[in-house]
DODRENMI-755934 format. One record per residue (C-alpha): x, y, z; residue number from 0. Coordinates in steps of 0.02 Angstrom, whole numbers. Layout:
// DODRENMI-755934
+--------+--------+--------+-----+
!   east !  north !     up !  nr !
+--------+--------+--------+-----+
!      X !      Y !      Z ! NUM !
...
+--------+--------+--------+-----+
***
This chain:
// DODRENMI-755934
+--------+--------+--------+-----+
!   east !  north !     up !  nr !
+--------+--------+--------+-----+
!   -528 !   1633 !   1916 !   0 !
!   -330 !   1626 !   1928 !   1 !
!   -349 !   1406 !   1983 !   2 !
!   -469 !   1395 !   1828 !   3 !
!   -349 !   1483 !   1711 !   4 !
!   -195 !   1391 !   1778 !   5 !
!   -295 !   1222 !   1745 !   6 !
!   -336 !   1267 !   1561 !   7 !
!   -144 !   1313 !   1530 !   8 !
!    -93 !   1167 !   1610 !   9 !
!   -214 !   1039 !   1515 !  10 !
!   -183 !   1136 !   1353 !  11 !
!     26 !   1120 !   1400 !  12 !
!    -21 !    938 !   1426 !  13 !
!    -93 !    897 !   1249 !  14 !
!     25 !    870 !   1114 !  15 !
!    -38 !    895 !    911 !  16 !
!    -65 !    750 !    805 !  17 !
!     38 !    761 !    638 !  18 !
!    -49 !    689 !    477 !  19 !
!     92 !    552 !    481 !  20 !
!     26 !    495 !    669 !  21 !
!   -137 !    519 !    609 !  22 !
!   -133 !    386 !    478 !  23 !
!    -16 !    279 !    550 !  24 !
!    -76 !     94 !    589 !  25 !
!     49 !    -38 !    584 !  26 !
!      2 !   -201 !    591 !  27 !
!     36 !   -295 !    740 !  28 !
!    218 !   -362 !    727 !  29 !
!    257 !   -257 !    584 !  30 !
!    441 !   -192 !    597 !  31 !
!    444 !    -10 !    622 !  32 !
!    545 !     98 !    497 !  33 !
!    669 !    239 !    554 !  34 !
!    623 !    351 !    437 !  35 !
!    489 !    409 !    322 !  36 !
!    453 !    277 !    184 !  37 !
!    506 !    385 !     30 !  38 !
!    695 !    389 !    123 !  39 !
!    696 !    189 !    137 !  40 !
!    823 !     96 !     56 !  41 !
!    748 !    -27 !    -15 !  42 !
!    808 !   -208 !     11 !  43 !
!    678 !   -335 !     -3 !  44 !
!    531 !   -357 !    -76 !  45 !
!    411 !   -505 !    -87 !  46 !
!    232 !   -481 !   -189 !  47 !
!     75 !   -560 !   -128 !  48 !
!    -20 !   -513 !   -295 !  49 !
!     59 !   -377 !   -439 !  50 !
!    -29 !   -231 !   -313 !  51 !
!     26 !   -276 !   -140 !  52 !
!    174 !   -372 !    -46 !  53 !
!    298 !   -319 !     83 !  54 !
!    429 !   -192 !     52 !  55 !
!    585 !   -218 !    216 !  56 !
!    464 !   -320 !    283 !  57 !
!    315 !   -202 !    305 !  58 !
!    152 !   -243 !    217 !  59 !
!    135 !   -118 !     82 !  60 !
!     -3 !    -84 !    -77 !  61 !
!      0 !     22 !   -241 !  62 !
!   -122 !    163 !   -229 !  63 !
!   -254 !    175 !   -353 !  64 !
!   -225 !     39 !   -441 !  65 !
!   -279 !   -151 !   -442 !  66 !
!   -238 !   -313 !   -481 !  67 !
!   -295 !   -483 !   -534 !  68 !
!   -301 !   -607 !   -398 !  69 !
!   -198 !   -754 !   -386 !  70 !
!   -288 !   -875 !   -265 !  71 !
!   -382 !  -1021 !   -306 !  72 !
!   -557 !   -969 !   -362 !  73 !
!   -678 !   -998 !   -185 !  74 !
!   -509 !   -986 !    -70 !  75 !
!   -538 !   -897 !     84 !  76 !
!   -404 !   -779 !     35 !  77 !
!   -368 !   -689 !    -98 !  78 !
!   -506 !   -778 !   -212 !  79 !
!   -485 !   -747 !   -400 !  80 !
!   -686 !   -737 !   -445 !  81 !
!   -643 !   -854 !   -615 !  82 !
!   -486 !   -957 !   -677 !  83 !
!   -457 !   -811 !   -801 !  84 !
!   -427 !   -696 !   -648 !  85 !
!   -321 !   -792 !   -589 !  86 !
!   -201 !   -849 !   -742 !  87 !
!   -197 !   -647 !   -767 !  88 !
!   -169 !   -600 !   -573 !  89 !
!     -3 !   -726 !   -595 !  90 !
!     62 !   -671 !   -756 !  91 !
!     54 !   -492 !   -662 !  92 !
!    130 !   -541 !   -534 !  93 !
!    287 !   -626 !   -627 !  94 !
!    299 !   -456 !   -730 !  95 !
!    288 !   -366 !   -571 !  96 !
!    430 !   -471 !   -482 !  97 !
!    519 !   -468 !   -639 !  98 !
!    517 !   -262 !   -668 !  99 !
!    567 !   -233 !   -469 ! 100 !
!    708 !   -370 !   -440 ! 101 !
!    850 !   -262 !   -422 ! 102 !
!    795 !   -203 !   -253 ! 103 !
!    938 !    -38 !   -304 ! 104 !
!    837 !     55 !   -442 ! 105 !
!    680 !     58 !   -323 ! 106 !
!    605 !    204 !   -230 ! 107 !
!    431 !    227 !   -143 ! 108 !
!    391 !    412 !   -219 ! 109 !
!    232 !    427 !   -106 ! 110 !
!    141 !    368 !     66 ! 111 !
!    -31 !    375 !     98 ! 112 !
!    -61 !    304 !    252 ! 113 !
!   -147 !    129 !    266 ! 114 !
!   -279 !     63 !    191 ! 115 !
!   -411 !    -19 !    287 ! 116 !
!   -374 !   -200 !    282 ! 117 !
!   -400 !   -313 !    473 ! 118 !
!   -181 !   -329 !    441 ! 119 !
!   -163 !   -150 !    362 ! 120 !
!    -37 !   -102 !    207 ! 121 !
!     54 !     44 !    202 ! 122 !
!    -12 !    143 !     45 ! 123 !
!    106 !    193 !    -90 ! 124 !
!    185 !    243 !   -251 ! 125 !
!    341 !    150 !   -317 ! 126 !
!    459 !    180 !   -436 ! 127 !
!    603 !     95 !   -542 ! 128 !
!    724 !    203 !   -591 ! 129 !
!    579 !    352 !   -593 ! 130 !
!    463 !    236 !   -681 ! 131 !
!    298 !    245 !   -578 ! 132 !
!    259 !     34 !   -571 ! 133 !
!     87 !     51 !   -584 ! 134 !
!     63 !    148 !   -734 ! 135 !
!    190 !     61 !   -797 ! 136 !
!     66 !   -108 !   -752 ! 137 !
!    -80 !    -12 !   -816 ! 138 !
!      5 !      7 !   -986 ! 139 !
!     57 !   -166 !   -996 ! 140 !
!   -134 !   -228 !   -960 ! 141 !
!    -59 !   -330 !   -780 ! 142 !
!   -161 !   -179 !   -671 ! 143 !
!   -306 !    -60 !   -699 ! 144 !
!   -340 !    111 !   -631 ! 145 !
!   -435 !    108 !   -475 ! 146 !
!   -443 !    270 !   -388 ! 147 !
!   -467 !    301 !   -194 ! 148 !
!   -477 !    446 !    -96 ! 149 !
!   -359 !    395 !     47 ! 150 !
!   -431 !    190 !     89 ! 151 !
!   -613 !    250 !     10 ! 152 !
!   -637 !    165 !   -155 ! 153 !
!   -694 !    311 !   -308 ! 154 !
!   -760 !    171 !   -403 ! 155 !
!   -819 !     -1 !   -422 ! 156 !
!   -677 !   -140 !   -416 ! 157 !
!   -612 !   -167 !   -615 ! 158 !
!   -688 !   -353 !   -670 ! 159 !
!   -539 !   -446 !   -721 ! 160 !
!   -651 !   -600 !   -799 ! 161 !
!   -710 !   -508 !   -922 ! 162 !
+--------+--------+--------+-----+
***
């Protein structure tokens, strides 16, 4: 009885909790890791794919709950606008977006999510410029629409951006 107890301390001594942060944590291969948590970044760089996803420091990154028109060529392997209207909209978003976060200073990642579920996954989050949240601010220019998620689960259908 005493081995058997002994054993289960020692196994239990042996096993170390998961936090939420490890839990959702899936870099992509090669990504740089960060220091710290993302909302304590400085921010330095950042390059945008579309107006809804990029790299911030070099880690691939998306907006939560919100989406954006694509910019590739419609039938491209990647990132396929469905029409040429999606795709003249996804790059006027994405020169407002580059435009509203070019001074790197004023911007601030308010939230993390975790990652989304992408084969090269992107760090979910919420940005700010000077305490504006950039995709609300997108949403009330007409460059994004809402498009909830509960964590990388889609609430509701893609928004249709050749309509």
């Amino acid at each position: 009885m005493r081995v058997v107890l002994l054993a289960c301390v020692w196994v239990l001594a042996a096993c170390q909790p998961i936090s939420v942060a490890e839990e959702t944590k899936a870099p992509a291969p090669g990504a740089s890791v960060q220091e710290h948590a993302p909302t304590e970044w400085v921010i330095t760089s950042i390059d945008w794919d579309d107006a809804d996803s990029g790299d911030i420091n070099g880690v691939r990154f998306r907006l939560s709950n919100v989406d954006a028109p694509e910019t590739g060529g419609v039938g491209a392997a990647v990132g396929a606008a469905l029409c040429e209207r999606e795709r003249e909209r996804g790059l006027a978003a994405r020169a407002w977006v580059e435009d509203l976060t070019r001074d790197t200073s004023r911007l601030r990642i308010t939230s993390a999510a975790g990652y989304d579920r992408m084969e090269r996954p992107r760090l979910l989050v919420d940005l700010s410029v000077d305490g504006v949240d950039v995709g609300r601010a997108g949403i009330e220019a007409g460059h994004l629409a809402a498009w909830p998620h509960d964590g990388a689960r889609a609430l509701a259908a893609k928004p249709d951006w050749c309509r």
